[in-house]
C-alpha positions as CSV (number, residue, x, y, z in Angstrom):
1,X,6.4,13.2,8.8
2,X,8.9,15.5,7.3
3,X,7.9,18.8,6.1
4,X,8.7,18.7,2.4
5,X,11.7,21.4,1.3
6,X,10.7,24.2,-1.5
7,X,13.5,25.1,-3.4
8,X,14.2,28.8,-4.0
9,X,13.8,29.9,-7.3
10,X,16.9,30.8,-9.0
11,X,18.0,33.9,-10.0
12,X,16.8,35.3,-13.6
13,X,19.8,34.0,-16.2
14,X,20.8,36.7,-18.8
15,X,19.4,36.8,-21.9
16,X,22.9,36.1,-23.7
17,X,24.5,32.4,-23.6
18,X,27.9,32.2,-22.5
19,X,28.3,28.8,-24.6
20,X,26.6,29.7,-27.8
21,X,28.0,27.0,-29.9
22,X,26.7,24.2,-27.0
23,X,23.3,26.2,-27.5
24,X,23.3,25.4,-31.3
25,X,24.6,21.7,-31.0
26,X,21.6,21.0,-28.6
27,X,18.2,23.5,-30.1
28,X,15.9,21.3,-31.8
29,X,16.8,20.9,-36.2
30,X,14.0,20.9,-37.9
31,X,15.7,17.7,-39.7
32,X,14.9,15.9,-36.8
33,X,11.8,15.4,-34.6
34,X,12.0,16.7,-31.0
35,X,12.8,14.3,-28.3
36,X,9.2,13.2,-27.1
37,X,8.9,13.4,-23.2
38,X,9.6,10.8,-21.3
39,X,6.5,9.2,-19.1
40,X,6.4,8.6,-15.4
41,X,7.6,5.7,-14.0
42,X,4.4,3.6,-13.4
43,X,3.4,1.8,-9.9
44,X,5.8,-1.1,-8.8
45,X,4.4,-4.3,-10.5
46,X,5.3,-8.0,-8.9
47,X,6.8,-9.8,-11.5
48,X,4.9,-12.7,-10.3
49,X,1.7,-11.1,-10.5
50,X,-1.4,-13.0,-12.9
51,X,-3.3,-10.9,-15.0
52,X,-6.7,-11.5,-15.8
53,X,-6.3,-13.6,-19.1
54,X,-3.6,-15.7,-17.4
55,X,-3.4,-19.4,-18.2
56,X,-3.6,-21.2,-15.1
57,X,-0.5,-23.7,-14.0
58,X,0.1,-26.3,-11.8
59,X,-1.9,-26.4,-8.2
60,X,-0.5,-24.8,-5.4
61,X,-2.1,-25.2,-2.0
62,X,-3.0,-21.9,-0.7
63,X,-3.9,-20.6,2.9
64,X,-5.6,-17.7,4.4
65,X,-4.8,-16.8,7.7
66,X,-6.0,-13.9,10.2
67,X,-6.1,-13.4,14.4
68,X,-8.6,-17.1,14.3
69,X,-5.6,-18.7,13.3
70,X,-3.1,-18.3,15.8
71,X,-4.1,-21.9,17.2
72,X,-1.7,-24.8,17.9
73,X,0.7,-26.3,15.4
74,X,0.1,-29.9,14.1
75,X,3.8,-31.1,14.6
76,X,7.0,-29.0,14.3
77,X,7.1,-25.5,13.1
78,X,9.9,-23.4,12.5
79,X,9.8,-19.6,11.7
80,X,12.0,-18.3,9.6
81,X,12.2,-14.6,8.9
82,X,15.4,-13.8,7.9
83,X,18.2,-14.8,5.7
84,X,19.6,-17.8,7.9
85,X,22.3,-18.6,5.5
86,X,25.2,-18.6,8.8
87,X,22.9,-19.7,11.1
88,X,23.4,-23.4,11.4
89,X,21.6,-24.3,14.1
90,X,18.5,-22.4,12.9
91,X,18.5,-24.2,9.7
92,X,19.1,-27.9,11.3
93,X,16.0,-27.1,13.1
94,X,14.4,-25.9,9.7
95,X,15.7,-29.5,8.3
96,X,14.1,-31.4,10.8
97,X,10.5,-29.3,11.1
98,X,7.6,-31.3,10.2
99,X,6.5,-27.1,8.6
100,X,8.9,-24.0,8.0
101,X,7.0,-21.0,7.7
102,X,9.2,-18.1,5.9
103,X,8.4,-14.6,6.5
104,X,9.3,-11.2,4.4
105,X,11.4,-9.3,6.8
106,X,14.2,-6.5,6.4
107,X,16.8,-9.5,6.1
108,X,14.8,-11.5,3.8
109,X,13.4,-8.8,1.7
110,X,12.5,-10.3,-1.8
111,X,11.8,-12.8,-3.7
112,X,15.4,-13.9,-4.9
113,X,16.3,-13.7,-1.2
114,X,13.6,-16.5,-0.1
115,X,14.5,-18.6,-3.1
116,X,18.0,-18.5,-2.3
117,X,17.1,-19.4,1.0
118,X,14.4,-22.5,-0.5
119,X,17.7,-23.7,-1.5
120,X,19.7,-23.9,1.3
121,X,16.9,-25.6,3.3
122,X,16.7,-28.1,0.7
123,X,20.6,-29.2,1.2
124,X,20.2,-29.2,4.5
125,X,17.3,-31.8,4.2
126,X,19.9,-34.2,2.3
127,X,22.1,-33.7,5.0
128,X,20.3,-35.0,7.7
129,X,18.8,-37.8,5.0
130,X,14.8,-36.2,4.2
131,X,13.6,-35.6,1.4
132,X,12.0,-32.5,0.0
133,X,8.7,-33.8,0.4
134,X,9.0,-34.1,4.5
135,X,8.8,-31.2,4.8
136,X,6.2,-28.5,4.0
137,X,7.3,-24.9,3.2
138,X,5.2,-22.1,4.0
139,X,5.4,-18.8,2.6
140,X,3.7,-16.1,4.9
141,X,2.6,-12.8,3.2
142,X,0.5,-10.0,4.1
143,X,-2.5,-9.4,1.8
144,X,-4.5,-6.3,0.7
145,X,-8.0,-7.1,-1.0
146,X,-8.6,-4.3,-3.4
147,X,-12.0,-3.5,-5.3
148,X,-11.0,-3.6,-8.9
149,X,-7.4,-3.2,-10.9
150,X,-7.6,0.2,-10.9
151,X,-7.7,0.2,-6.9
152,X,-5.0,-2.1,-6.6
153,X,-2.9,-0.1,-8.7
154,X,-3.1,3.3,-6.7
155,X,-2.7,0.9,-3.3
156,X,0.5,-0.7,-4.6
157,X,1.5,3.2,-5.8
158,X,0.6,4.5,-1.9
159,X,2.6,1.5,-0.4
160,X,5.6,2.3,-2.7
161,X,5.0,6.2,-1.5
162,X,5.1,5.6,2.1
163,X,8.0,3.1,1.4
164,X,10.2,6.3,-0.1
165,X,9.7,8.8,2.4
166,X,10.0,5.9,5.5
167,X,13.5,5.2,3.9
168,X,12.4,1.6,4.1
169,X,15.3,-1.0,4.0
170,X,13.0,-3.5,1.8
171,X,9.9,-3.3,-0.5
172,X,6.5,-4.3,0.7
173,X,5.1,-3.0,-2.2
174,X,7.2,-6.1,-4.6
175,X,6.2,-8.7,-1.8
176,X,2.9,-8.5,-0.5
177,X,-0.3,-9.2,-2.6
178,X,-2.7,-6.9,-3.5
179,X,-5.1,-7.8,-5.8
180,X,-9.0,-7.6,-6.3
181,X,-10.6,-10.2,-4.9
182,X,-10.7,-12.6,-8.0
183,X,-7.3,-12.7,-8.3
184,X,-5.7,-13.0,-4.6
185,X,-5.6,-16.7,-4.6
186,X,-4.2,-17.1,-8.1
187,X,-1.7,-14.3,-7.3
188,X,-0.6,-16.2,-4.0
189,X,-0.1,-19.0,-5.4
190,X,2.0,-17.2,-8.5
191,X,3.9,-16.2,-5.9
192,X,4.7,-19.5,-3.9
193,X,5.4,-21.1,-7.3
194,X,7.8,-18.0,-7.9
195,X,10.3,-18.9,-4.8
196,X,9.3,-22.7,-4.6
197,X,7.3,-23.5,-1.6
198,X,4.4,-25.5,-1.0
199,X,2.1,-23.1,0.0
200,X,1.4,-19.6,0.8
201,X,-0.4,-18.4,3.6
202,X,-2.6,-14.9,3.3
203,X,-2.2,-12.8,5.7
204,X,-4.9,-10.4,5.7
205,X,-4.1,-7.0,6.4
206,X,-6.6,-4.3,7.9
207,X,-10.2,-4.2,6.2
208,X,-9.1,-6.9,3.8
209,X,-10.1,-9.7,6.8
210,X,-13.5,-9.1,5.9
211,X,-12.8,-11.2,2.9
212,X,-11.3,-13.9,4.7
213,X,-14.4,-16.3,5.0
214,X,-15.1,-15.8,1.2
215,X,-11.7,-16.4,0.2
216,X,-11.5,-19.9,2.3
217,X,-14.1,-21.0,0.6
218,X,-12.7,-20.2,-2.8
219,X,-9.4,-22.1,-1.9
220,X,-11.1,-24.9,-1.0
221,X,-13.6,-25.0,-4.0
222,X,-10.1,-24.2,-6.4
């Protein structure tokens, strides 16, 4: 990792302004109140996100997934994890699928960028005559069970940290989930609801597939 750069301290300034009348315009009046300081930008939040007191909404199926998983697909799957917009015979495939699992990925980096892509999967089902319904849409994401709030707010702040200094070309800090454990399956399915899929697949990341058995049965219980 890069060694951070310490600035040299500047030279001591004269006591005398050069611009005295700029000095006036801009020293605190004691008409007016000083300018109150402004506060630090907070960690990134998913727009998508549940809080606690959130009123639940319509169902949406929701998965959780981990190294077990990787079995053999009922039917066709197609992977999709990247834009795809110029990429006909990607998305004919797509149309046809029996499941199209989308993935986050440097060329399909946010939310509006999977919606927009939603869409053009769903013209390309009228064009070769299915409905919407033939086909299910799967939205992969990876997952971080936290303990509480408190720890899911200083994982989403480390994950936007490492995103900074990694010069990151998208944000996995405003796609994946991390939540406490109570609220990982409603925020998954938030999200699925967000860019209009059928269901969202958890992909546990790390530690967090500890959880996994408890968090099956909670999706099959919801």
């Amino acid at each position: 990792m890069a060694q951070p750069v310490l600035a040299h301290p500047s030279a001591p300034r004269s006591s005398r302004s050069l611009h005295p009348a700029a000095d006036r315009a801009s020293a605190p009046r004691a008409d007016r109140p000083a300018p109150r300081p402004s506060r630090p930008s907070g960690p990134p939040v998913q727009p998508w996100a549940t809080s606690p007191d959130s009123t639940p909404r319509e169902r949406v199926h929701v998965e959780v997934t981990g190294p077990a998983d990787a079995g053999p697909v009922r039917g066709t799957e197609v992977v999709v994890a990247s834009a795809a917009f110029d990429d006909v015979a990607l998305l004919r495939s797509a149309a046809r699928a029996d499941t199209v699992r989308i993935r986050f990925s440097a060329a399909l980096p946010t939310t509006g960028a999977v919606r927009a892509l939603v869409a053009v999967l769903e013209g390309h089902l009228l064009a070769v005559g299915r409905r919407r319904e033939d086909v299910r849409l799967v939205l992969e994401v990876e997952t971080v069970v936290a303990r509480d709030e408190a720890d899911a707010t200083r994982r989403r702040s480390w994950l936007a940290h490492v995103e900074a200094f990694a010069g990151a070309s998208w944000a996995p800090s405003a796609s994946w989930v991390v939540a406490p454990p109570e609220r990982v399956l409603a925020d998954g399915a938030a999200l699925a609801r967000e860019v209009g899929v059928d269901v969202v697949a958890l992909a546990l990341v790390g530690p967090s597939q500890g959880h996994a058995e408890a968090l099956r049965a909670a999706a099959l219980a919801a």
